[in-house]
C-alpha positions, -999 to 999 in steps of 0.1 A, spaced: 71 41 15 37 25 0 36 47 -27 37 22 -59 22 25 -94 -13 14 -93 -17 16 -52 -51 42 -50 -39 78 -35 -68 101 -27 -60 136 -32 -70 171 -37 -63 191 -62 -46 226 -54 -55 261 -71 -30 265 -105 -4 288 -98 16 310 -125 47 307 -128 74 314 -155 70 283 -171 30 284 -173 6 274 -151 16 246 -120 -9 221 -109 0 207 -74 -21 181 -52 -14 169 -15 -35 142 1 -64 146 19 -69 140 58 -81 108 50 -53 88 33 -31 109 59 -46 91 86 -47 58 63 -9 58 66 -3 71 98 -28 43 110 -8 18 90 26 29 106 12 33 140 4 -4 138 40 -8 126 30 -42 109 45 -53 75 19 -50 44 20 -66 9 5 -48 -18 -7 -66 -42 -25 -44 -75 -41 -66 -100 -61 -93 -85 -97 -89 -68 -98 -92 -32 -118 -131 -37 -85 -134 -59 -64 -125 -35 -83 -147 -8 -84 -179 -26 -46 -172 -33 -36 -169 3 -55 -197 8 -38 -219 -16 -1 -208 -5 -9 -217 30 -5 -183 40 -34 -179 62 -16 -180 94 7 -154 86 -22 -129 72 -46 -108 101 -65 -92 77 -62 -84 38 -76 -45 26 -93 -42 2 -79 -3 -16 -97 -4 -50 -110 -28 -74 -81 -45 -83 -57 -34 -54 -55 -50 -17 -33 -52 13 -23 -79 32 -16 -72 70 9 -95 85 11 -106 118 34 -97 145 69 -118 138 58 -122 97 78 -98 72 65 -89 41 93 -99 21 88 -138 29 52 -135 22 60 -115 -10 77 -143 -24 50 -173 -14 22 -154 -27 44 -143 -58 39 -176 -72 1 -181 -60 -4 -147 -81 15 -145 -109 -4 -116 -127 -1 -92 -99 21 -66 -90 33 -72 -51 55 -46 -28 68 -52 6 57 -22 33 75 -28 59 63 -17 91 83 4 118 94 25 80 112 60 88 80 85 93 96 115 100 120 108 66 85 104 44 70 133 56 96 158 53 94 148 14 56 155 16 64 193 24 
């Protein structure tokens, strides 16, 4: 669903609560990375992640794999973490691979767009 080790979440942190066990810390994401994904599946466009590589890395690599025509836009979502929006027709999984080898020190997930919304927020609740 996007959610990955390493792949910046911006939350907010929820009073402690007592229970039998102790205290219980719990967190939901703000209104802004909610509308982050709900922007990203209203598009409905497949995403690689890729976490550790610069965005000027991550440029010059979908330069050198000849990806460019596949790519509308990459996101940059920390220092070292970036999306890569594919055009309509492109999948993520195909790309994955190509820039697999043009990166080889990054982490890279398929998001594929069009992914079950109603499933992923049901587990938010």
């Amino acid at each position: 669903y996007g959610l990955h080790e390493g792949i910046p979440l911006e939350v907010r942190i929820l009073p402690p609560r007592i229970e039998a066990m102790g205290k219980v810390l719990e967190a939901e994401l703000t209104d802004r990375q909610l509308d982050t994904i709900l922007r990203w599946h209203r598009l409905g466009l497949d995403r690689v992640l890729v976490v550790g590589a610069t965005t000027g890395t991550v440029k010059r690599a979908v330069k050198a794999s000849g990806c460019e025509r596949y790519i509308l836009r990459i996101e940059r979502l920390g220092i070292l973490e970036n999306a890569l929006v594919c055009k309509i027709g492109t999948e993520a999984p195909g790309i994955l691979r190509t820039m697999g080898k043009a990166l080889p020190d990054a982490r890279l997930y398929p998001l594929r767009g069009g992914w079950n919304w109603n499933r992923w927020t049901r587990r938010l609740k």
